[in-house]
C-alpha positions in Angstrom: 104.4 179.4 115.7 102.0 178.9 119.0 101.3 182.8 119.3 100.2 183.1 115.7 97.9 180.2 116.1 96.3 181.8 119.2 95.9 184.9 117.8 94.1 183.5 114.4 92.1 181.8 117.0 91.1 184.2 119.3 90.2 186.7 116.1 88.5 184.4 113.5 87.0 181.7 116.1 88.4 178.0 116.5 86.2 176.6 114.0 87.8 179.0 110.9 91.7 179.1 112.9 92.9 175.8 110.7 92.3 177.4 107.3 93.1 181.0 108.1 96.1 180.1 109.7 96.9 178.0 106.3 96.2 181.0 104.6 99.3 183.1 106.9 101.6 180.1 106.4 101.0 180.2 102.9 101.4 184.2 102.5 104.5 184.0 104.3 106.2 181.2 102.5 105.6 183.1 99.4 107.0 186.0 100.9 110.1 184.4 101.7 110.3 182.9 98.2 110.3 186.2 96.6 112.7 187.7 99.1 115.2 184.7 97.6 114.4 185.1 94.0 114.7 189.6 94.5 118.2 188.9 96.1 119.0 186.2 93.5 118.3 188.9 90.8 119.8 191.7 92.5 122.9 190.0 92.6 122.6 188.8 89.2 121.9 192.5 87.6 124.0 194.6 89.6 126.7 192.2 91.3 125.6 193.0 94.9 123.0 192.5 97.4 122.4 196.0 98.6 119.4 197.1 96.6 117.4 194.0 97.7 118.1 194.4 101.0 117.4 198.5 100.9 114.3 197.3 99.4 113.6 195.2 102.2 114.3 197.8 104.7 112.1 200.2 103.2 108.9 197.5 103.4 110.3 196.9 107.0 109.7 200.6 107.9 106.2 200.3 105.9 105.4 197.4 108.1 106.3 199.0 111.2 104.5 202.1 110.4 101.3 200.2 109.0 101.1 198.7 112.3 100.8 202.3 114.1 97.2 202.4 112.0 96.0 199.4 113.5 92.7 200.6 115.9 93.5 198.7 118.8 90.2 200.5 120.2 88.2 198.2 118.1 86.0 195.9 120.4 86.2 192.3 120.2 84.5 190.4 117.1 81.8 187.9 117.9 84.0 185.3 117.7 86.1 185.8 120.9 82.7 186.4 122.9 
């Protein structure tokens, strides 16, 4: 996605983007793979789809409240400058 590749750019440099971005690509592909196989087994152990997808609700809200912690007051690396 172009904003994800700008922002790995702007915060790791252009010459590091390629391979960090690889790195996010890769992360979430695995993320998604075991978001498949937890609703594949919840379905399998408990005939329904509900406890995978509280489960997913409940890192949803950890996301979003992870992302309050972010210092956005940080200034810029040496990268961006």
């Amino acid at each position: 996605m172009p904003p994800t590749v700008k922002l790995t750019a702007q915060r790791f440099g252009p010459e590091k983007a390629n391979i960090v971005f690889g790195w996010i690509f890769a992360g979430h592909q695995l993320g998604a793979a075991s978001a498949a196989l937890a609703g594949g087994l919840s379905r399998t152990a408990w005939q329904s789809y509900m406890p995978a997808f509280i489960a997913a609700g409940v890192l949803c809200l950890i996301g979003a409240a992870l992302v309050l912690l972010i210092n956005r007051g940080r200034t810029p690396s040496l990268a961006t400058a």
